[in-house]
N, CA and C atoms of all chains as a GROMACS GRO file, in nm:
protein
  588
    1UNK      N    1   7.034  11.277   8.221
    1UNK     CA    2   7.131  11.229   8.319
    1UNK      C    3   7.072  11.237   8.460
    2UNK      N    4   7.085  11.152   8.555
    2UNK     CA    5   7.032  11.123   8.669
    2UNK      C    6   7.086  11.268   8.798
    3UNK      N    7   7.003  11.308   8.825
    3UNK     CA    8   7.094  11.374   8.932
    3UNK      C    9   7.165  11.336   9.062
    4UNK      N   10   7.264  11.376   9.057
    4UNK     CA   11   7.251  11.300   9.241
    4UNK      C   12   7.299  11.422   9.353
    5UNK      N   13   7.266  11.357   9.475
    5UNK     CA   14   7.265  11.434   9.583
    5UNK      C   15   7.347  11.356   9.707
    6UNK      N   16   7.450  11.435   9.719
    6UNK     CA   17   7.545  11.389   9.780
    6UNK      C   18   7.595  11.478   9.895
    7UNK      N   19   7.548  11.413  10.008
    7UNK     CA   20   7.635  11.453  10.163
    7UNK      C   21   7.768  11.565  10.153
    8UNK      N   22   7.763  11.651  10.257
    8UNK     CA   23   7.907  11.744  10.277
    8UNK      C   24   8.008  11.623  10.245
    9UNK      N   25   7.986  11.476  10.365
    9UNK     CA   26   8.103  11.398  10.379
    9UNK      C   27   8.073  11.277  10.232
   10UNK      N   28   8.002  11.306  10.224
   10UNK     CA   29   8.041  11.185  10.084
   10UNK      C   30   8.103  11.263   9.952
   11UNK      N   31   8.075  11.395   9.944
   11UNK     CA   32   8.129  11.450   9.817
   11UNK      C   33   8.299  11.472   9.875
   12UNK      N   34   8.304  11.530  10.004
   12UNK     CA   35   8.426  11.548   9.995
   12UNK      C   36   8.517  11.415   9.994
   13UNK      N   37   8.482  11.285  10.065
   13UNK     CA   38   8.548  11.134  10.091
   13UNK      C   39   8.560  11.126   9.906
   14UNK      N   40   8.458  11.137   9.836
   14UNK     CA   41   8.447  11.124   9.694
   14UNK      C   42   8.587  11.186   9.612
   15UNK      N   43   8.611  11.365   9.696
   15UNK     CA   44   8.705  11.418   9.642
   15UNK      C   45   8.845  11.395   9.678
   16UNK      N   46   8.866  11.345   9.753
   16UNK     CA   47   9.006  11.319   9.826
   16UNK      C   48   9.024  11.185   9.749
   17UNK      N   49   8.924  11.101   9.748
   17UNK     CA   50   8.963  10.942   9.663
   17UNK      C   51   9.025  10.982   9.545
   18UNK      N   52   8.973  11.040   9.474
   18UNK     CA   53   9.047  11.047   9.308
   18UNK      C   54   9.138  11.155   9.384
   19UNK      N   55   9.110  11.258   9.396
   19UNK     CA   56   9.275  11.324   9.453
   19UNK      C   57   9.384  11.244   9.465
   20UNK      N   58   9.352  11.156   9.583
   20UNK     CA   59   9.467  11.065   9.619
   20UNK      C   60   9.522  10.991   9.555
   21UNK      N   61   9.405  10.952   9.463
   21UNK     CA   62   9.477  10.843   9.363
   21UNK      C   63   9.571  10.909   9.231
   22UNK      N   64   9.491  11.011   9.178
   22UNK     CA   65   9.604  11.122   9.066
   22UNK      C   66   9.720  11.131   9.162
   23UNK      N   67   9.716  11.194   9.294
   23UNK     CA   68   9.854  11.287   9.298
   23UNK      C   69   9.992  11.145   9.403
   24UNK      N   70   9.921  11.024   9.408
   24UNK     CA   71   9.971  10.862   9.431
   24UNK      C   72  10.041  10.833   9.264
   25UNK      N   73   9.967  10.884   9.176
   25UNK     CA   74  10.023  10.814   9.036
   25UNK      C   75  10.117  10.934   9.024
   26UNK      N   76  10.131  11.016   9.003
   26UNK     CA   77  10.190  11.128   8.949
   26UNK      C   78  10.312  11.163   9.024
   27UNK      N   79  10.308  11.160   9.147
   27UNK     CA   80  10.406  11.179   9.251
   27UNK      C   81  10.544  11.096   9.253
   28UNK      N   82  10.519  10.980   9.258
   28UNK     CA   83  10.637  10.892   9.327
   28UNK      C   84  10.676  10.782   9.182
   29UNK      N   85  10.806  10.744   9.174
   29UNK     CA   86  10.826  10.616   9.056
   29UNK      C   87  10.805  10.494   9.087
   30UNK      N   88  10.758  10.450   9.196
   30UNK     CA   89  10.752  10.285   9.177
   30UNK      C   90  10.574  10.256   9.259
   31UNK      N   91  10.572  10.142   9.192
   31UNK     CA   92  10.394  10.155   9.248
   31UNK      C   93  10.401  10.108   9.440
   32UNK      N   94  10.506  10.066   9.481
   32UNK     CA   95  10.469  10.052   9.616
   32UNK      C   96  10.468  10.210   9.691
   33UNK      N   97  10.529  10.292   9.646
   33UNK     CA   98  10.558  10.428   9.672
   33UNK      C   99  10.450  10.498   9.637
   34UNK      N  100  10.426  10.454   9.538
   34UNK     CA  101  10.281  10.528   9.490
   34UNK      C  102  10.139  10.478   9.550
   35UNK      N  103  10.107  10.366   9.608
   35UNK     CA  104  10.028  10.284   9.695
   35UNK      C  105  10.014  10.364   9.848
   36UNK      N  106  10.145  10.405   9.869
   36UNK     CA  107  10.188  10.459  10.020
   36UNK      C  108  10.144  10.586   9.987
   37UNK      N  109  10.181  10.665   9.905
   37UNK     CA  110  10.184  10.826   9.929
   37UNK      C  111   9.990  10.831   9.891
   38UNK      N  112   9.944  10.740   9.811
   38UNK     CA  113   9.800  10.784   9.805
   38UNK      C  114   9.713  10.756   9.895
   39UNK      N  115   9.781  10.651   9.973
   39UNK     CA  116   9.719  10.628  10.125
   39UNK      C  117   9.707  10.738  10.235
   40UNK      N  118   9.873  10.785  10.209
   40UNK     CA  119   9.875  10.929  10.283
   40UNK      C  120   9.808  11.052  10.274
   41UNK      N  121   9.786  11.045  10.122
   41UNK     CA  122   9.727  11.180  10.082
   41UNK      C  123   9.585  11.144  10.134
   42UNK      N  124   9.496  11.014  10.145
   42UNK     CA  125   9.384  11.017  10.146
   42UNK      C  126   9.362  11.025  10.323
   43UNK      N  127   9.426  10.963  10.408
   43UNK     CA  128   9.457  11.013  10.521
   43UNK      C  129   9.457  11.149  10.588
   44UNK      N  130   9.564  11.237  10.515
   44UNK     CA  131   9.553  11.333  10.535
   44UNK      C  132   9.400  11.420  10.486
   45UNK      N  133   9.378  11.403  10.388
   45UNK     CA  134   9.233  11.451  10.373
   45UNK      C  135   9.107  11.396  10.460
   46UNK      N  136   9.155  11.277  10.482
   46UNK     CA  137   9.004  11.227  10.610
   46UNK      C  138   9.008  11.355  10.711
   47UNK      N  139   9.138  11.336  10.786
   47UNK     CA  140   9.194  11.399  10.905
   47UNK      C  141   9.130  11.564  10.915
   48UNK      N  142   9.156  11.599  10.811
   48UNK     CA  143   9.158  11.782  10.756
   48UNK      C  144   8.992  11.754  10.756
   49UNK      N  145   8.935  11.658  10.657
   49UNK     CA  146   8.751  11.646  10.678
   49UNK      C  147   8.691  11.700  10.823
   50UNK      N  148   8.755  11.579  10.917
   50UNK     CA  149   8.719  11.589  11.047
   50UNK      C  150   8.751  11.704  11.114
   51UNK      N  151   8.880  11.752  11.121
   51UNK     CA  152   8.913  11.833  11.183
   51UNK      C  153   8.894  11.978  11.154
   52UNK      N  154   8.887  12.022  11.033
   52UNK     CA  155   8.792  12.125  10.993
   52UNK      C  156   8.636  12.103  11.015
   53UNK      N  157   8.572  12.004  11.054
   53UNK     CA  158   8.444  11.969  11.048
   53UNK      C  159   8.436  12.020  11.203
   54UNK      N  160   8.506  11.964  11.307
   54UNK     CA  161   8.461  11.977  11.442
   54UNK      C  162   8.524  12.133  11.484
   55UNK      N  163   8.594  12.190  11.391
   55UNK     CA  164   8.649  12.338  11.419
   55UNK      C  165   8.521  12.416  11.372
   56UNK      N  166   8.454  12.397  11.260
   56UNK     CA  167   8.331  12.457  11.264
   56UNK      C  168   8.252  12.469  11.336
   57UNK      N  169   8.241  12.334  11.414
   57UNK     CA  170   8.118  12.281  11.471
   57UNK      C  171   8.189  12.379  11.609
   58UNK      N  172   8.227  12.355  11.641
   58UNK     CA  173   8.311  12.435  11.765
   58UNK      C  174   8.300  12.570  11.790
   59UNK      N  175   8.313  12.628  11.688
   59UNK     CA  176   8.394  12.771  11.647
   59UNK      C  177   8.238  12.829  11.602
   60UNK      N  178   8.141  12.757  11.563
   60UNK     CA  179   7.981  12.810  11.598
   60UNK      C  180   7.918  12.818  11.704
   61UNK      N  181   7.986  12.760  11.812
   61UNK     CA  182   7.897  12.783  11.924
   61UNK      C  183   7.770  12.721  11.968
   62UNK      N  184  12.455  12.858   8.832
   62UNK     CA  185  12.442  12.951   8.697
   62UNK      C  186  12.386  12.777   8.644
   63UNK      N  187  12.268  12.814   8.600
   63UNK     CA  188  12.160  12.690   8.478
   63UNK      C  189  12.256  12.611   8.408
   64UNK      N  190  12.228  12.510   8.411
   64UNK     CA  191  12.289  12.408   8.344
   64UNK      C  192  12.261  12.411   8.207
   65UNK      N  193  12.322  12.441   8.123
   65UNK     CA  194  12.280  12.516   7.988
   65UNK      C  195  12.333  12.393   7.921
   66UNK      N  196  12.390  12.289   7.959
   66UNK     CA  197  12.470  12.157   7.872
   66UNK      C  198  12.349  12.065   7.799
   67UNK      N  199  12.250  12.065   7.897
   67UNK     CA  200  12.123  12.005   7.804
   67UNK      C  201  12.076  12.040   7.694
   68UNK      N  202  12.066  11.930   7.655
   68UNK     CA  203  11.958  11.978   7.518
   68UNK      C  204  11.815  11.939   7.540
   69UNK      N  205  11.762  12.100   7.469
   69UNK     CA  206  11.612  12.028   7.466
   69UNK      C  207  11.552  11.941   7.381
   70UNK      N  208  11.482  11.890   7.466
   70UNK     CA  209  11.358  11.762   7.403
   70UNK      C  210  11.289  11.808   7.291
   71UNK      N  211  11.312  11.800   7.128
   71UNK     CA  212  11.207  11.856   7.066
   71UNK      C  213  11.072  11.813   7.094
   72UNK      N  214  11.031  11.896   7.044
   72UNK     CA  215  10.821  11.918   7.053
   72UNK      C  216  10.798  11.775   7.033
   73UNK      N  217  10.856  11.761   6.920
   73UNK     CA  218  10.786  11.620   6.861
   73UNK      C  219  10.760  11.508   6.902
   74UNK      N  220  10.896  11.505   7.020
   74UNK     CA  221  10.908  11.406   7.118
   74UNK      C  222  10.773  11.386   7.228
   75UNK      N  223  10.714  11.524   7.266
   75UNK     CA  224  10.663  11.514   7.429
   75UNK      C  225  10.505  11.574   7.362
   76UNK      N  226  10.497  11.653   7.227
   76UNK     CA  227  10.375  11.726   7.213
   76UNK      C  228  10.257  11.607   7.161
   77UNK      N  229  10.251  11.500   7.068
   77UNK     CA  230  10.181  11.417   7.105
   77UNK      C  231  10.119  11.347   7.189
   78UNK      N  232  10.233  11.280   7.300
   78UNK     CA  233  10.122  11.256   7.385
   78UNK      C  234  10.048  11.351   7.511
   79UNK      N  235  10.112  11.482   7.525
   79UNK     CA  236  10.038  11.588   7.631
   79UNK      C  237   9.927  11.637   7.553
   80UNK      N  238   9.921  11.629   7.404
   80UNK     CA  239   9.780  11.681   7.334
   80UNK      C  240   9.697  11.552   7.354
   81UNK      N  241   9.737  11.421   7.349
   81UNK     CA  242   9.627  11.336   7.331
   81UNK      C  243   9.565  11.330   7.494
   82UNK      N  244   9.715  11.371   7.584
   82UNK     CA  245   9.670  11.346   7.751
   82UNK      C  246   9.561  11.466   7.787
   83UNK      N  247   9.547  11.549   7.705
   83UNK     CA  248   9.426  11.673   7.753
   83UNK      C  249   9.349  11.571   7.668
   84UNK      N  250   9.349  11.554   7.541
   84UNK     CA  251   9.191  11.521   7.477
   84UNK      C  252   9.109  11.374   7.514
   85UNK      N  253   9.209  11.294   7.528
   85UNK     CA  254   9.170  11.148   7.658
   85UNK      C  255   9.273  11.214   7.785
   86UNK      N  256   9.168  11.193   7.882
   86UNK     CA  257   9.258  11.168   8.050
   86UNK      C  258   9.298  11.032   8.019
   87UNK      N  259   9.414  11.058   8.083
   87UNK     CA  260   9.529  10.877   8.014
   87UNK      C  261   9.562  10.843   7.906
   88UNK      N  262   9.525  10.938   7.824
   88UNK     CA  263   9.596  10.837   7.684
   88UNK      C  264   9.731  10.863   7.667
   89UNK      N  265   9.744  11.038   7.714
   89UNK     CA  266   9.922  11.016   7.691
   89UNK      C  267   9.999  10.895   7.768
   90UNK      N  268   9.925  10.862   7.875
   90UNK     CA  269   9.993  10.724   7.914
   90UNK      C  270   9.999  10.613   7.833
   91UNK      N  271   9.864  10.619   7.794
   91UNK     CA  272   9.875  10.516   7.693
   91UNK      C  273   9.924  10.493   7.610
   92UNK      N  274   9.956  10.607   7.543
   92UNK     CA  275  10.079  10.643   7.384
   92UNK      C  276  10.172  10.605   7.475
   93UNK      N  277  10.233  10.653   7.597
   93UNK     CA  278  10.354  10.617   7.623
   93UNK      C  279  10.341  10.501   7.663
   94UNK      N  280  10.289  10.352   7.668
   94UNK     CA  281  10.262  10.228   7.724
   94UNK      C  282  10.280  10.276   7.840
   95UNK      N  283  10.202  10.292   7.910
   95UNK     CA  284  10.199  10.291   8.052
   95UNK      C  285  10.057  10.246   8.104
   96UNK      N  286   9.984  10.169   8.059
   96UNK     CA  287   9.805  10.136   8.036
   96UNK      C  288   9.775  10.147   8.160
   97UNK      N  289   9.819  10.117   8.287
   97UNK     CA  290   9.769  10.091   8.431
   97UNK      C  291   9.790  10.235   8.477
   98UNK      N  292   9.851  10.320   8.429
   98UNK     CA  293   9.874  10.433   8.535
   98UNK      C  294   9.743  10.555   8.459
   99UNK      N  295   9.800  10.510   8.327
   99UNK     CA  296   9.668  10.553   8.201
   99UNK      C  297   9.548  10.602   8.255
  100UNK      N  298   9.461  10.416   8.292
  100UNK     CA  299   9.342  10.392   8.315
  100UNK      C  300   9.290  10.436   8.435
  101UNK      N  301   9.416  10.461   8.528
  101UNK     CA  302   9.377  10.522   8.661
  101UNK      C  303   9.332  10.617   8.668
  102UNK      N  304   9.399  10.662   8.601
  102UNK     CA  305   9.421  10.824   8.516
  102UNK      C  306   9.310  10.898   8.464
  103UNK      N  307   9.278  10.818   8.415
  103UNK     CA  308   9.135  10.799   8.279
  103UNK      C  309   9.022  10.846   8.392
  104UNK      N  310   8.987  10.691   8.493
  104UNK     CA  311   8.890  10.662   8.536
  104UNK      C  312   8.869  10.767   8.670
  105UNK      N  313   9.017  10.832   8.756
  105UNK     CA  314   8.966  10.896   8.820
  105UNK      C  315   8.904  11.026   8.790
  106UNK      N  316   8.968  11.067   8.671
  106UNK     CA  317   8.928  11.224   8.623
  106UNK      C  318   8.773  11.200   8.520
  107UNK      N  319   8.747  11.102   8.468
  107UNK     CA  320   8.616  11.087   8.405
  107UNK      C  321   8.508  11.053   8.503
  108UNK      N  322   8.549  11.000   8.623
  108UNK     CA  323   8.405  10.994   8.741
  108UNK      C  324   8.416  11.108   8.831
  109UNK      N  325   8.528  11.192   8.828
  109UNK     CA  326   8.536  11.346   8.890
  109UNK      C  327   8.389  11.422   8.817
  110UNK      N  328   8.468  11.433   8.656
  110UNK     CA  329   8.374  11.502   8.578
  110UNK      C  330   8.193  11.458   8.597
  111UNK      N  331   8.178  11.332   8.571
  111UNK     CA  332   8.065  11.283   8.553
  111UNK      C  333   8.005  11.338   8.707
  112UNK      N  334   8.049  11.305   8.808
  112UNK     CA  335   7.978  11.369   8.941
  112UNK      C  336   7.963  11.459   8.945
  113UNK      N  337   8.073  11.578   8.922
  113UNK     CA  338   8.007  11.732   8.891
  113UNK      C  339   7.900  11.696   8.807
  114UNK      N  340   7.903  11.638   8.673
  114UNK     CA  341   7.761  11.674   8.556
  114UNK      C  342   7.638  11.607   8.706
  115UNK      N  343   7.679  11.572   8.768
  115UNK     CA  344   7.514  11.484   8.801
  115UNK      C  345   7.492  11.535   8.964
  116UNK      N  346   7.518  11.608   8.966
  116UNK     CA  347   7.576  11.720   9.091
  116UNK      C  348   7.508  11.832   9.044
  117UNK      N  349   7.493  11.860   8.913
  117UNK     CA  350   7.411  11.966   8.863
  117UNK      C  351   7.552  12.119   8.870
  118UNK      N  352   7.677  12.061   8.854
  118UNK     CA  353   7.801  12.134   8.855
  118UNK      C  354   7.782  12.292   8.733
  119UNK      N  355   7.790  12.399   8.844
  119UNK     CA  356   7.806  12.465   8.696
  119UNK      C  357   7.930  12.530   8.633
  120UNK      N  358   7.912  12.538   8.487
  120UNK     CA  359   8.064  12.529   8.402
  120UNK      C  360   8.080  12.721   8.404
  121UNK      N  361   8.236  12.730   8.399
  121UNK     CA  362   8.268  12.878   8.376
  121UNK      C  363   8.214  12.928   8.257
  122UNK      N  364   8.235  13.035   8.262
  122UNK     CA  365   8.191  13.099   8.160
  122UNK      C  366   8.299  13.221   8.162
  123UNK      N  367   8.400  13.234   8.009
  123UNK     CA  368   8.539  13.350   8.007
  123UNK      C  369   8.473  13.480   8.075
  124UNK      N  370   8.508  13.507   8.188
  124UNK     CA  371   8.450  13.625   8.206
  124UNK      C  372   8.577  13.740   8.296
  125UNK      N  373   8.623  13.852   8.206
  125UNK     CA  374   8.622  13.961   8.282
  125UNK      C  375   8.618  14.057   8.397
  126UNK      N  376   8.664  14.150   8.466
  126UNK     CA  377   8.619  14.267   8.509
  126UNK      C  378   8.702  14.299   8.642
  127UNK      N  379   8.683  14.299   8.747
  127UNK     CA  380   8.800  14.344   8.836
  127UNK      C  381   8.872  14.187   8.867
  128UNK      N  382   8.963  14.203   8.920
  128UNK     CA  383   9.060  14.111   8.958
  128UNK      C  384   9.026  13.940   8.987
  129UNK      N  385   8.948  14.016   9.127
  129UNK     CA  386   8.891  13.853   9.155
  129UNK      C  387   8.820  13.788   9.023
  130UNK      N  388   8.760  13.879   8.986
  130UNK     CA  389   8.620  13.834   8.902
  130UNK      C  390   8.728  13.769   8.758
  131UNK      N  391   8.817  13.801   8.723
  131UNK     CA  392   8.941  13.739   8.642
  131UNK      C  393   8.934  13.589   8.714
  132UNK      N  394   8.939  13.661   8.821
  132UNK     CA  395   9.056  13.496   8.810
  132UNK      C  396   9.033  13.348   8.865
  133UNK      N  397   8.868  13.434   8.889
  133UNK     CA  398   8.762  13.313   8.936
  133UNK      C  399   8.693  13.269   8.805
  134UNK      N  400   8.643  13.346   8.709
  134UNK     CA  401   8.573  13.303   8.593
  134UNK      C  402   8.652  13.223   8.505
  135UNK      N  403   8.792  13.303   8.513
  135UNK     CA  404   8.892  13.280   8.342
  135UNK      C  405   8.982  13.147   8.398
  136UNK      N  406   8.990  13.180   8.513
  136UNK     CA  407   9.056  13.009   8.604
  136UNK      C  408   9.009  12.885   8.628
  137UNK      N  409   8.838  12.927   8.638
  137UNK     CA  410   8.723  12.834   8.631
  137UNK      C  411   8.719  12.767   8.489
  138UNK      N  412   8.711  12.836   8.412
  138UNK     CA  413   8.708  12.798   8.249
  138UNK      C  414   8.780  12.749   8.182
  139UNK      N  415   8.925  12.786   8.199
  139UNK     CA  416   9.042  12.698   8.183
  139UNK      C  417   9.029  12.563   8.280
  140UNK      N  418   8.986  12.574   8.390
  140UNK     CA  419   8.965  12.404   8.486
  140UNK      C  420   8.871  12.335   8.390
  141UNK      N  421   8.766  12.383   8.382
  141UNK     CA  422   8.669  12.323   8.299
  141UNK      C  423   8.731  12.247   8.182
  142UNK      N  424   8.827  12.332   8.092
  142UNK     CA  425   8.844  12.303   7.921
  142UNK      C  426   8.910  12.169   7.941
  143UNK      N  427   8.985  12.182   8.074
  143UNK     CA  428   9.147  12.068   8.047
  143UNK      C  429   9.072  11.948   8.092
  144UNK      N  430   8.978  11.911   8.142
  144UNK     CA  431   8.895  11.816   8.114
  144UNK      C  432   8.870  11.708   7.919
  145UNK      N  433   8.928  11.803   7.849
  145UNK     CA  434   8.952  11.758   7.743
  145UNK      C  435   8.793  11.680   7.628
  146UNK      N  436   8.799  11.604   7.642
  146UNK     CA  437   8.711  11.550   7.555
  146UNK      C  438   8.563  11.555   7.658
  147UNK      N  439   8.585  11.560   7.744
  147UNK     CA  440   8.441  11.551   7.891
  147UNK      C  441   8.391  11.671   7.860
  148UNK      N  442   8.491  11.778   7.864
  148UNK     CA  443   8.392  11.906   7.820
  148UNK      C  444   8.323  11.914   7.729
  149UNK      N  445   8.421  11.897   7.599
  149UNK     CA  446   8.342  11.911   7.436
  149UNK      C  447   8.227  11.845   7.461
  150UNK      N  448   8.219  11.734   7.496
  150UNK     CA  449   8.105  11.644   7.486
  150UNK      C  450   8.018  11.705   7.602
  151UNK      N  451   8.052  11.780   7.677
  151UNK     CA  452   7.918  11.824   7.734
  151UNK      C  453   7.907  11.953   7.704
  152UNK      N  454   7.950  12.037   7.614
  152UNK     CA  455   7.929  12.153   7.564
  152UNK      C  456   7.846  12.126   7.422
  153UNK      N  457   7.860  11.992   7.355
  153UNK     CA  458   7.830  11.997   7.230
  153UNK      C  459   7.676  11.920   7.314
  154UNK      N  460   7.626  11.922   7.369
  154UNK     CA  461   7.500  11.779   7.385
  154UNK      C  462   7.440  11.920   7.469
  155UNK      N  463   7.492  12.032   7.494
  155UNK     CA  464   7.405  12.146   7.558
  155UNK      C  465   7.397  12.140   7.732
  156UNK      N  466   7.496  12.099   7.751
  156UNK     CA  467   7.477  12.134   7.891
  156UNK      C  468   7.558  12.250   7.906
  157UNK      N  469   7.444  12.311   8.008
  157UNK     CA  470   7.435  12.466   8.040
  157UNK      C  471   7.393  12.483   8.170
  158UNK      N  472   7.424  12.449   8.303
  158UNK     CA  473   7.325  12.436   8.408
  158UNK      C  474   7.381  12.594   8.473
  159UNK      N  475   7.304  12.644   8.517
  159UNK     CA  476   7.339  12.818   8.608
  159UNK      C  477   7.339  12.770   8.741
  160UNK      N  478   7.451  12.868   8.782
  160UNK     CA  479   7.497  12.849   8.891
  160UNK      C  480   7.397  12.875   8.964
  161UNK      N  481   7.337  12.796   9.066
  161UNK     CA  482   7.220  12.810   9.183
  161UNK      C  483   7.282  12.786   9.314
  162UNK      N  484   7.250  12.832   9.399
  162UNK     CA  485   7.248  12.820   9.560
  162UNK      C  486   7.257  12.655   9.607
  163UNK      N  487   7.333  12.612   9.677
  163UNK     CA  488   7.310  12.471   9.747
  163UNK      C  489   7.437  12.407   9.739
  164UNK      N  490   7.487  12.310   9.849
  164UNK     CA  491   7.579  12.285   9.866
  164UNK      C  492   7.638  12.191   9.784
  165UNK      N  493   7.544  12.092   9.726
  165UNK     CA  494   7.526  12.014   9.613
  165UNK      C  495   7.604  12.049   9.463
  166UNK      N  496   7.516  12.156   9.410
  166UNK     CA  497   7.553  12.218   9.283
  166UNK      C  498   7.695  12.330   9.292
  167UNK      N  499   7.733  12.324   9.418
  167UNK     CA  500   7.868  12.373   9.495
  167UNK      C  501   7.976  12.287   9.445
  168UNK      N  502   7.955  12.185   9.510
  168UNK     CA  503   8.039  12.064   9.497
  168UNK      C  504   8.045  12.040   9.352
  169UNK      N  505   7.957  12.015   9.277
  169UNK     CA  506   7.941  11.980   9.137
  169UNK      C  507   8.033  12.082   9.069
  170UNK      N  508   8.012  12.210   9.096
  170UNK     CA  509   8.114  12.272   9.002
  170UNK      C  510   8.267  12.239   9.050
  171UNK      N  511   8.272  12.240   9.176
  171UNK     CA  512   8.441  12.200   9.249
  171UNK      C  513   8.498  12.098   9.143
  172UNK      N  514   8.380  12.014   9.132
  172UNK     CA  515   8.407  11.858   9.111
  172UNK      C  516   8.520  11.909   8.896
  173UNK      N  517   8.404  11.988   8.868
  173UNK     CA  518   8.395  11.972   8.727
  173UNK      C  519   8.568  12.036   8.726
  174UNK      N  520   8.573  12.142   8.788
  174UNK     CA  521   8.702  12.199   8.738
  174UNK      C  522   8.813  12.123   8.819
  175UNK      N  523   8.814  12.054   8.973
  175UNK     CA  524   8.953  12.001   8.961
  175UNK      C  525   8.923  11.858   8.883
  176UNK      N  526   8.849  11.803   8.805
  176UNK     CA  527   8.864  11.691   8.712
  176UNK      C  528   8.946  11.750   8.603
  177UNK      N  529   8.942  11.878   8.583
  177UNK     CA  530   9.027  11.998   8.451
  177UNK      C  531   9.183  11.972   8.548
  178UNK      N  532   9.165  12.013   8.670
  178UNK     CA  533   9.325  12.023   8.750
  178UNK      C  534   9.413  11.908   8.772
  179UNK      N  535   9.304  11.790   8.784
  179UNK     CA  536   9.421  11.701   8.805
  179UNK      C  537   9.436  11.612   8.637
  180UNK      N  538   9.377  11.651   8.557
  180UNK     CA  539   9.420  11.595   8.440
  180UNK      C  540   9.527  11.722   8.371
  181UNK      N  541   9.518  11.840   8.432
  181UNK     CA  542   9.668  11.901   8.388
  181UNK      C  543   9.786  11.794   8.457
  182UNK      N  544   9.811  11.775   8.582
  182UNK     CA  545   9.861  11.682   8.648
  182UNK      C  546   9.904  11.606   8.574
  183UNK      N  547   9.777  11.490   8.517
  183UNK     CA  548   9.840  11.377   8.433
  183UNK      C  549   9.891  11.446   8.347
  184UNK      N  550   9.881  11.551   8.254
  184UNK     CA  551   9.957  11.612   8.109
  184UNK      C  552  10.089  11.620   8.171
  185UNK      N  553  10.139  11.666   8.264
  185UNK     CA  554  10.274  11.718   8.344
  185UNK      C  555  10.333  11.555   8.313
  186UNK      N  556  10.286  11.498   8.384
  186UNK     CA  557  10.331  11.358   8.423
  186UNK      C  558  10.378  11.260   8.281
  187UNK      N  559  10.291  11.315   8.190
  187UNK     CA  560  10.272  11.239   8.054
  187UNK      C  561  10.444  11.292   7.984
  188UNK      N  562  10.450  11.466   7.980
  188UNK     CA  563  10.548  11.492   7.947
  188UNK      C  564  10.654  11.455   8.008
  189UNK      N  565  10.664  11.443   8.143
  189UNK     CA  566  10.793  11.372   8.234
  189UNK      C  567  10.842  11.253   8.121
  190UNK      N  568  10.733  11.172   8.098
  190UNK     CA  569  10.758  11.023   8.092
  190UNK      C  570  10.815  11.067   7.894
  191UNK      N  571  10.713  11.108   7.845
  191UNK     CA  572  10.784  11.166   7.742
  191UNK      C  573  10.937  11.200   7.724
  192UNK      N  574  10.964  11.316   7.820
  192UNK     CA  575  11.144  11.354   7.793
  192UNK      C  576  11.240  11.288   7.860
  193UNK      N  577  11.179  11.163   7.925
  193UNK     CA  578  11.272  11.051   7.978
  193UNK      C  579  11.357  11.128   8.114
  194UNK      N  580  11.267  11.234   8.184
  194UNK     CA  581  11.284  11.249   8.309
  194UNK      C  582  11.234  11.196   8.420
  195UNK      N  583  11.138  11.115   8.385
  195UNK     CA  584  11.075  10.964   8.465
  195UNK      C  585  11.020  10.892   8.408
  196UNK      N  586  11.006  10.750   8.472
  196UNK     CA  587  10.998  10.619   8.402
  196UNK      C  588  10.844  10.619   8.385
   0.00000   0.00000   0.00000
């Protein structure tokens, strides 16, 4: 099996995609609801990426 | 005071497809015709798994001893199992990779066990649709 090597930001963009999309299916009953909330969830995970990213970067000095 | 007027859902009703939804990610959807939510289902938790394997992810191992060490090993291992048929098949073909240093083979194990967490998820979801508490 091939290995791969994957960026802080590509594994985590990687992990929030299927996140978003399981907890978009699982969450809400109708697919426009479920379209919206996995948008949100993946949103919210960009946001938290960045913003935990520049709190590090910050908070190191 | 619990609404005790319900009756429960026998087994028979909901335990087929939450056993087939651990052993395929999506199939309890699929037993329940639901093919699109299924395949979503399927495809996000089988390219979770596959990136941990190629991530060089490493798998729990049941392990013992003070608290944390419980509930990081035996929590890890249960994430791992509910992966369902992804595990067997990479337990039976010998993958064994040890946990090493790097942010990479970090991620890879993250990857391997919430592909185990969010296909509990779909099992939850499978039984919903099962006891006709959602569509």
């Amino acid at each position: 099996m091939p290995k791969m090597t994957l960026s802080h930001f590509e594994a985590s963009l990687l992990f929030a995609l299927f996140t978003s999309i399981v907890l978009g299916i699982i969450t809400k009953r109708t697919d426009p609801e479920r379209i919206r909330y996995a948008a949100y969830c993946f949103a919210c995970f960009i946001v938290a990426i960045f913003g935990l990213g520049w709190l590090m970067y910050l908070g190191h000095g | 005071m619990p609404d005790t007027s319900k009756e429960a859902v026998p087994a028979g009703k909901w335990a087929p497809a939450v056993a087939l939804a651990w052993l395929i990610p999506g199939g309890g959807h699929f037993l329940l015709k639901r093919p699109g939510r299924g395949a979503l289902l399927g495809v996000s938790v089988a390219l979770m798994f596959l990136l941990g394997l190629m991530m060089r992810g490493a798998m729990f191992q049941w392990q013992t001893g003070d608290l944390l060490t419980t509930v990081i090993y035996c929590g890890g291992f249960i994430g791992d199992m509910m992966s369902g048929i992804f595990f067997i098949l990479a337990r039976a073909f010998g993958y064994n990779q040890v946990d090493v240093a790097g942010h990479v083979h970090d991620y890879g194990t993250k990857f391997l066990v919430a592909a185990g967490l969010l296909n509990i998820l779909a099992m939850v979801d499978a039984y919903e649709i099962a006891t006709g508490k959602k569509d």
